[in-house]
C-alpha positions in Angstrom: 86.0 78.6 138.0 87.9 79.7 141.1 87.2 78.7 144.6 88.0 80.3 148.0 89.9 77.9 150.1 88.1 79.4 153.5 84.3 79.1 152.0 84.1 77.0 148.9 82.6 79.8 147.1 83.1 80.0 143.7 84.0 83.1 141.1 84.1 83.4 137.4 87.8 85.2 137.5 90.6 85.7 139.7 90.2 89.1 140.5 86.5 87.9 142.1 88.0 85.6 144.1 91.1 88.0 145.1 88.8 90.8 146.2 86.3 88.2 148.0 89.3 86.7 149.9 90.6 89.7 151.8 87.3 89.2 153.7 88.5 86.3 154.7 92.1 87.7 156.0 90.8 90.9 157.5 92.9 92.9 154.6 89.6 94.4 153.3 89.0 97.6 155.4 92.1 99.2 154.9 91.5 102.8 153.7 89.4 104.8 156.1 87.8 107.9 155.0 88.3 111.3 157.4 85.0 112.9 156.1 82.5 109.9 156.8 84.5 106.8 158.5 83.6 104.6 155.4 86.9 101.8 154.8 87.8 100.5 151.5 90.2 97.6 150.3 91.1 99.6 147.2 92.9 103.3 146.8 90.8 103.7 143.8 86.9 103.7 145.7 89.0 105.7 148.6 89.6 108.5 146.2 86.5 108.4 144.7 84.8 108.6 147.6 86.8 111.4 148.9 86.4 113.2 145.9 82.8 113.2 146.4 83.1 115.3 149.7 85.1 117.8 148.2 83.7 120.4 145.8 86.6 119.9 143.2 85.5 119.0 139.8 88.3 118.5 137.6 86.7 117.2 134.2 85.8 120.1 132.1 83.5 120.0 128.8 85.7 121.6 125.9 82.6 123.3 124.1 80.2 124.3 126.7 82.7 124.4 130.1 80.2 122.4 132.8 82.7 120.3 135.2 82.4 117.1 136.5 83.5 115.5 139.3 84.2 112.0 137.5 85.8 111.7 133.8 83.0 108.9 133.2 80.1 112.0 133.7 81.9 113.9 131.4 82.3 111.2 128.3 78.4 110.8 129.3 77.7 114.5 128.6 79.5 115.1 126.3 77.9 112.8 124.0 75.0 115.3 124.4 76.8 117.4 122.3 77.6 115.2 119.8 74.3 113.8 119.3 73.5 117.8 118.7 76.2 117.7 115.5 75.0 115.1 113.5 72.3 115.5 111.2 69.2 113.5 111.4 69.4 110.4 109.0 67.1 111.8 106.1 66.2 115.7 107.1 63.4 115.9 104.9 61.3 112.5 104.8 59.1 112.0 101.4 55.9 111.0 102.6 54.2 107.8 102.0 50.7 106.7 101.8 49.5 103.9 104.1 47.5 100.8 103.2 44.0 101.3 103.1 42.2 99.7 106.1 39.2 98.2 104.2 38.2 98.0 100.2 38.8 95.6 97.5 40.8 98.0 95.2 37.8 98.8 93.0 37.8 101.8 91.4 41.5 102.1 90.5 42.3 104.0 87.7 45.7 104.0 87.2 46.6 100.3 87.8 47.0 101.3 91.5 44.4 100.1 94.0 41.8 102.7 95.2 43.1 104.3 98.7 47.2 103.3 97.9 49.2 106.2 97.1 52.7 106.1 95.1 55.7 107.2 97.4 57.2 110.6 96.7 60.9 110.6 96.5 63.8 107.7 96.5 
């Protein structure tokens, strides 16, 4: 566990306690944003935020062409496509009779009880 020094409070990892502590030092509103006046401690939420103003999408799909704003939309969607690929796990399913609800199996005539079918296929 790590512990702030100013607050006592605890984190489960350095980085936590890192980003916690520039609160503490007045370090965390660093980056202000033109478009909106938001601040952020880290370039990385800066950019994505000013990204988000802008009307730039620079992840393009390979198959269908649809852009994205954020690579992490992109992997999403484009998992669309590859569930579209694959082929179902057994295309033709044999069918199978289900139990019967009620009887005591009287009447069978082939050794299998009256209202259980025999599966068709593997």
């Amino acid at each position: 566990m790590y512990t702030c020094n100013e607050c006592l409070e605890t984190f489960s990892n350095q980085v936590f306690l890192t980003v916690h502590q520039r609160r503490h030092t007045g370090h965390h509103h660093l980056i202000l944003c033109p478009c909106c006046n938001r601040s952020f401690a880290w370039v990385s939420d800066f950019v994505r935020q000013h990204w988000a103003h802008m009307d730039v999408r620079p992840h393009q799909c390979g198959i269908c062409q649809k852009t994205f704003k954020r690579f992490s939309h992109l992997k999403a969607h484009q998992r669309i496509h590859r569930r579209q690929q694959q082929p179902f796990a057994c295309a033709n399913p044999a069918p199978v009779a289900a139990p019967p609800v009620a009887g005591n199996g009287v009447g069978s005539q082939n050794g299998t009880p009256q209202g259980w079918g025999t599966a068709v296929g593997p």
